[in-house]
C-alpha positions in Angstrom: -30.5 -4.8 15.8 -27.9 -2.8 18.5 -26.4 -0.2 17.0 -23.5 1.6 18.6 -22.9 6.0 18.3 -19.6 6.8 17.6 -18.6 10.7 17.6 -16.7 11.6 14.4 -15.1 14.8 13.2 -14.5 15.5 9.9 -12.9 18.4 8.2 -15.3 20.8 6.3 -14.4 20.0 3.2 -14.9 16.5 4.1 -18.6 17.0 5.5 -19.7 19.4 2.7 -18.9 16.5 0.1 -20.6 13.9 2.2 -23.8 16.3 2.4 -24.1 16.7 -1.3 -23.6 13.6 -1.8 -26.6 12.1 0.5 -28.4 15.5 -1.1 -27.8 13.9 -4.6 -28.2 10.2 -3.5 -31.7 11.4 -1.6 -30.1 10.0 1.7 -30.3 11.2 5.0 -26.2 12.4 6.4 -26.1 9.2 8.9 -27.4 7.0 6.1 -25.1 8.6 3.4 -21.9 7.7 6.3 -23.2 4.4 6.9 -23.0 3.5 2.7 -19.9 5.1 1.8 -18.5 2.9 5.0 -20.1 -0.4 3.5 -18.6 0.6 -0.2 -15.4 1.8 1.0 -14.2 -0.6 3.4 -13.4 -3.8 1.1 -11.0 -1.3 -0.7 -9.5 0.5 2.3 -9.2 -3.1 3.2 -7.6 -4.3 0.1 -5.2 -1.4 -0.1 -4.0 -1.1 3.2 -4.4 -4.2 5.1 -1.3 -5.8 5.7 -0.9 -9.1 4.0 1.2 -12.4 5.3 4.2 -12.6 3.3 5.3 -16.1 2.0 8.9 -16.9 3.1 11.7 -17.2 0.5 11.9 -19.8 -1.8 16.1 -21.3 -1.2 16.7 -19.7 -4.4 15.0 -16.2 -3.0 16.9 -17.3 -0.1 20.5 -17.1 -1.7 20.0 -14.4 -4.1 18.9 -12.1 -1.2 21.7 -13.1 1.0 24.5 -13.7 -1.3 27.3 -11.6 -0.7 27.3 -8.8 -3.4 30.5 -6.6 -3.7 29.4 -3.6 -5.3 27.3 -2.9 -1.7 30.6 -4.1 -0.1 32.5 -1.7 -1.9 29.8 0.9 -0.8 30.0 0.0 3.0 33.6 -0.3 3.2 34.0 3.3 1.5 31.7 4.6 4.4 33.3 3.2 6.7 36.2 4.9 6.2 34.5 8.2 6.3 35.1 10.7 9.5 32.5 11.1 11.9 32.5 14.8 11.6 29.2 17.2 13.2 27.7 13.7 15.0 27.4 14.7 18.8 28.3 11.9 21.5 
C-alpha cells in the first residue's frame, strides 16, 4: 500500500489532546492522526459538505417571488433616505 507524508501543524493545545489521546488509546501519534481522520471525516462530511438543493416546487416558486408589500414599504422608505458619509 503507497502512502503519501503530508506536513501538518497543529496548535499546541491541539497536539497535547491528540497525544493523550493515542497515550490513553495505546496508539502511536501517526496512528492516533490517522483514526481520528477515519472517525471524523463522515461527520465533517455530513456537516459541512455542501448539499444539491432541489429547485422550487411552482408553489415554492410563487410564494418566494410574490410581491410582498410590507418589504416594499421597507425598500421604498430607504430609498428615500440621503446618501449622507458614503464617499464617491
Amino acid at each position: 500500500m503507497k502512502s503519501e507524508a503530508y506536513p501538518l501543524t497543529l496548535p499546541p493545545a491541539l497536539l497535547g489532546e491528540v497525544r493523550r489521546t493515542a497515550e490513553a488509546a495505546g496508539l502511536s501519534l501517526a496512528d492516533a492522526m490517522r483514526q481520528s481522520l477515519k472517525l471524523g471525516l463522515p461527520k465533517l462530511r455530513e456537516q459541512l459538505a455542501t448539499t444539491t438543493l432541489k429547485p422550487f416546487t411552482p408553489g415554492e416558486s410563487r410564494q418566494a417571488f410574490a410581491p410582498d408589500p410590507e418589504w416594499d414599504a421597507v425598500t421604498a422608505a430607504m430609498s428615500r433616505l440621503p446618501l449622507s458619509g458614503v464617499e464617491e
